[in-house]
N, CA and C of each residue as an Amber inpcrd file, in Angstrom:
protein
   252
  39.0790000   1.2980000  67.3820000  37.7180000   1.0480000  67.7430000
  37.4580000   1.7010000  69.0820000  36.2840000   1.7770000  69.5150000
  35.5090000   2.1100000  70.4680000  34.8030000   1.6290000  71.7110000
  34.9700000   1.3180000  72.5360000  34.2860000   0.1640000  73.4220000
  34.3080000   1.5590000  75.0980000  33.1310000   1.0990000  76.1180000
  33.6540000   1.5810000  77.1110000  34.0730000   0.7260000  78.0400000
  34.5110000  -0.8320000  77.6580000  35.4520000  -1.3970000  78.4660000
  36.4250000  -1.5420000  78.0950000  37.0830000  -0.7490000  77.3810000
  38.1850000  -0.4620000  76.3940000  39.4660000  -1.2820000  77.3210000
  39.5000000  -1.2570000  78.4410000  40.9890000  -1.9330000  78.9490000
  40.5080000  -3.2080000  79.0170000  39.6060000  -3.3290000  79.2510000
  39.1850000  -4.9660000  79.3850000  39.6580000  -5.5560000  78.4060000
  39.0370000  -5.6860000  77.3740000  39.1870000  -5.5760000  76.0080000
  40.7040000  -5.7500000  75.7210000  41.6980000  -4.8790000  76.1320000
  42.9500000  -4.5520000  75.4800000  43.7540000  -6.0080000  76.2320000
  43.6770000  -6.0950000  77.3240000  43.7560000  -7.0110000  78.4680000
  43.5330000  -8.4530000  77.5880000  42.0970000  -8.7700000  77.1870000
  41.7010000  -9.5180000  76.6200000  42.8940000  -9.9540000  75.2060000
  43.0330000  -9.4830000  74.8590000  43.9150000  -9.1310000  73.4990000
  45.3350000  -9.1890000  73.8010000  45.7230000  -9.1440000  74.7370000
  46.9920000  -9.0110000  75.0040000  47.5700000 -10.2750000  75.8440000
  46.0780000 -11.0120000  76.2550000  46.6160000 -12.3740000  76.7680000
  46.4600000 -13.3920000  75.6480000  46.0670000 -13.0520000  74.4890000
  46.3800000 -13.8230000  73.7760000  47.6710000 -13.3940000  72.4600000
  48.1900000 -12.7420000  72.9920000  49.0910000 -12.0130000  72.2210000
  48.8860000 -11.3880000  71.3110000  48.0590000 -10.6110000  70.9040000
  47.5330000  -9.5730000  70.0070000  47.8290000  -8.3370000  70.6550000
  49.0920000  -7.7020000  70.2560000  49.0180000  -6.0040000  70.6900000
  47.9280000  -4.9740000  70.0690000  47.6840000  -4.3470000  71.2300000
  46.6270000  -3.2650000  71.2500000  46.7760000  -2.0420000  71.7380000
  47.2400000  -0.6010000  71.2110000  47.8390000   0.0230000  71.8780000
  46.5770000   1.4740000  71.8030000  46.5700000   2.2070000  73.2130000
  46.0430000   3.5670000  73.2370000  46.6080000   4.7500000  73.0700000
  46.2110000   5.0500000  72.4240000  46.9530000   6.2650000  71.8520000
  46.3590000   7.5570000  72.5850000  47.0770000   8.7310000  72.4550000
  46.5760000   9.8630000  73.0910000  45.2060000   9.3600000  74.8940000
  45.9490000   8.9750000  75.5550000  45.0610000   8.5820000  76.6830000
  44.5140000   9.7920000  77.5030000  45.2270000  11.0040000  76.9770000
  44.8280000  12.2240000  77.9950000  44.5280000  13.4010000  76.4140000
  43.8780000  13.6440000  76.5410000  43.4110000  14.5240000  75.4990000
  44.2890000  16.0560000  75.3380000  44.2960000  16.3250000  74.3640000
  45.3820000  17.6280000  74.1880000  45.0700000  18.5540000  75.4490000
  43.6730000  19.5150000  75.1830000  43.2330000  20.2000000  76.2450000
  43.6610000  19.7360000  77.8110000  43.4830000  18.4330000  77.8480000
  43.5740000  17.9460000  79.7020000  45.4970000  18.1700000  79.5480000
  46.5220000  18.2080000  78.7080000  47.5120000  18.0030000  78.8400000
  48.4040000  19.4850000  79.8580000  49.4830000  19.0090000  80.6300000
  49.7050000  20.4260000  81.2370000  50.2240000  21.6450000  80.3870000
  50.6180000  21.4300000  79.4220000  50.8710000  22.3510000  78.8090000
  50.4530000  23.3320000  78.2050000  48.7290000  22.8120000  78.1600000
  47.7020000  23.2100000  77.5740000  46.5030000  23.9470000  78.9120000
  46.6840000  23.8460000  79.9950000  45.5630000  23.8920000  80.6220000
  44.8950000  24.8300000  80.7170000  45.8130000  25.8140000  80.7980000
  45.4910000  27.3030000  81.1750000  44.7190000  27.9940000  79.6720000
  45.3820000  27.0560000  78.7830000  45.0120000  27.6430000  77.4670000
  43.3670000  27.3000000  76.7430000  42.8680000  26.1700000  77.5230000
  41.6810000  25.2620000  76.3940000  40.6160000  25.2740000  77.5950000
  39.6820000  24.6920000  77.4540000  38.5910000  23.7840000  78.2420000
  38.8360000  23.3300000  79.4270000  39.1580000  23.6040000  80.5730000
  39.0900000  22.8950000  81.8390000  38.0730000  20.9320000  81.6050000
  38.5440000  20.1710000  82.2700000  37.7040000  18.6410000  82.3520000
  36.4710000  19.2540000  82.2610000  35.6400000  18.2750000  81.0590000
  34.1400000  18.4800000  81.0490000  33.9550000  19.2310000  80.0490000
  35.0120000  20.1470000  79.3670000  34.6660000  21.3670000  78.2300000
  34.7460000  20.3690000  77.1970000  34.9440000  19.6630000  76.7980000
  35.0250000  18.5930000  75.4960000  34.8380000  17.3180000  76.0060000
  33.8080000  17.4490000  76.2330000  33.1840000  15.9220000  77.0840000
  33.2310000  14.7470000  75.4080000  33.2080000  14.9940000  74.2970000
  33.0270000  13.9290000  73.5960000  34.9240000  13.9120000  72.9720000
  35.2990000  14.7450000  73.2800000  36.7570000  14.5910000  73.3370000
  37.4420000  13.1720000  74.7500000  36.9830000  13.4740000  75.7810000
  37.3040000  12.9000000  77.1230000  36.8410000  11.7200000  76.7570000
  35.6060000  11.4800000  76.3230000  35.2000000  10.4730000  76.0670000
  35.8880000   9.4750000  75.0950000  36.0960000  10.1150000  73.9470000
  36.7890000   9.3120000  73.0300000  38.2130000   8.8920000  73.6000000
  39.2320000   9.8440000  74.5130000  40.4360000   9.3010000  74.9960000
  40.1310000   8.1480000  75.8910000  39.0640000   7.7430000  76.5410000
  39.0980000   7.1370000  77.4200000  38.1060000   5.5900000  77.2430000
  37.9750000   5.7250000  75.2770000  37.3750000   4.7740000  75.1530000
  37.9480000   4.1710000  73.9770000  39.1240000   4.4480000  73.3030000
  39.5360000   4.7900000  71.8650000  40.5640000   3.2570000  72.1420000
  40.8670000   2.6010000  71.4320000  41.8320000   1.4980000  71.4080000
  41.8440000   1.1260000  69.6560000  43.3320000   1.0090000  69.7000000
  43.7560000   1.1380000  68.2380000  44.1070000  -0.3110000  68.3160000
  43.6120000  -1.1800000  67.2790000  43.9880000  -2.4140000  66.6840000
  45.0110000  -2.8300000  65.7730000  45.7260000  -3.7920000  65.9520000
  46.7400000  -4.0050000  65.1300000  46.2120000  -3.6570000  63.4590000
  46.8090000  -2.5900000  62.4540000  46.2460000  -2.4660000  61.3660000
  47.0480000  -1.5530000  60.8970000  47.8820000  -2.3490000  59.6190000
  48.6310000  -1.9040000  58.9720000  49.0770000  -2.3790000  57.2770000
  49.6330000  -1.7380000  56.6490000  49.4420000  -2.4350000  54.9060000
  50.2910000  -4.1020000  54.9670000  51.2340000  -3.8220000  56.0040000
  51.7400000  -5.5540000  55.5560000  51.3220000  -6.5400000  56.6230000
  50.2760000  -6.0150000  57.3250000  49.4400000  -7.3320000  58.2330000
  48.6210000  -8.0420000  56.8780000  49.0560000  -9.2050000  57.1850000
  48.2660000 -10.6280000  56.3100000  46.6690000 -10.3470000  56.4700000
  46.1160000 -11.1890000  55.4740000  44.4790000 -11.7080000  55.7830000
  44.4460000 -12.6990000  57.0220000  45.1290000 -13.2930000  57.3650000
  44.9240000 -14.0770000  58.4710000  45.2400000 -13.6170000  59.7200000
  46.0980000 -13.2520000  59.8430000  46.2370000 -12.0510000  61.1990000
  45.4240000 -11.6620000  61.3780000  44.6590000 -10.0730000  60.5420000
  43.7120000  -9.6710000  60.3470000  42.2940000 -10.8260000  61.0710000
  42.2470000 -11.5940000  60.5510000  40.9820000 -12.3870000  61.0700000
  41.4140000 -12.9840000  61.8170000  42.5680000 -13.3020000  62.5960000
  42.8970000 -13.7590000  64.0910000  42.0420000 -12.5140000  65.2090000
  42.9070000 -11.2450000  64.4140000  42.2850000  -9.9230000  65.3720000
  40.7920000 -10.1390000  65.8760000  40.2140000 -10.1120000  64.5650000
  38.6770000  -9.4190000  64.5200000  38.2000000 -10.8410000  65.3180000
  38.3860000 -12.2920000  65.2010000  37.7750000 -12.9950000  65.8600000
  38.4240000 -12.7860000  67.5690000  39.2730000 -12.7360000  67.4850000
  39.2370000 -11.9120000  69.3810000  38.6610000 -11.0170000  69.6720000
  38.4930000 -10.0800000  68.9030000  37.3490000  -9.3000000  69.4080000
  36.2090000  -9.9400000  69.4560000  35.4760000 -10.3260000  68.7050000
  34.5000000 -10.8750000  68.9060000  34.0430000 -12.2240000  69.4270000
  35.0230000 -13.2620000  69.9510000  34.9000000 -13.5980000  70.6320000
  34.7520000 -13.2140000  72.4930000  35.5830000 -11.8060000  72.7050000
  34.8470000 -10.8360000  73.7210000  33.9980000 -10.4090000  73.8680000
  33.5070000 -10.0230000  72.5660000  32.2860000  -9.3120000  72.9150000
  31.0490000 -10.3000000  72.7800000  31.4500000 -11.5800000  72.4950000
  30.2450000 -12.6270000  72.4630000  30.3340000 -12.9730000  73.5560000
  31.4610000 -13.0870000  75.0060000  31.4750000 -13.7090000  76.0520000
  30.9210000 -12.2260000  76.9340000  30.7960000 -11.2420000  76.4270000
  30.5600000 -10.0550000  77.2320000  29.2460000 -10.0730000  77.2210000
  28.3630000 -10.6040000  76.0070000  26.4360000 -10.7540000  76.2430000
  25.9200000 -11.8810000  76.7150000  26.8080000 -12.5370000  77.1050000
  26.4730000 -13.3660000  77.9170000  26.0160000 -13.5550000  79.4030000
């Protein structure tokens, strides 16, 4: 999923013991191996964006139905205490 308080969020999730992990946090282009080769910061602004907003949820074929809806109600119990 997508959020731009994405660590908050992960934070959130992780104090209740739900792992939440980010994947790719620096985008191929920003990587050093790559620099000289791609986009300098800012050339793939919806690339940057997505690394820095992207958080992967526990989700896999042998997570249960109830897990599963442990997850999704932590999320949304964040994001119901976040419009508040």
């Amino acid at each position: 999923m997508r959020h731009p308080e994405r660590d908050h969020l992960r934070a959130f999730l992780d104090s209740r013991g739900i792992g939440a992990l980010i994947h790719y946090p620096v985008p191929v282009h920003l990587q050093p191996a790559y620099r000289d080769r791609l986009p300098a910061p800012g050339g793939l602004a919806r690339t940057e964006e997505a690394a820095a907003t992207v958080l992967s949820l526990p989700m896999y074929p042998q997570l249960d139905p109830e897990s599963a809806r442990v997850v999704a109600a932590a999320v949304a119990s964040w994001a119901d205490a976040r419009r508040r």
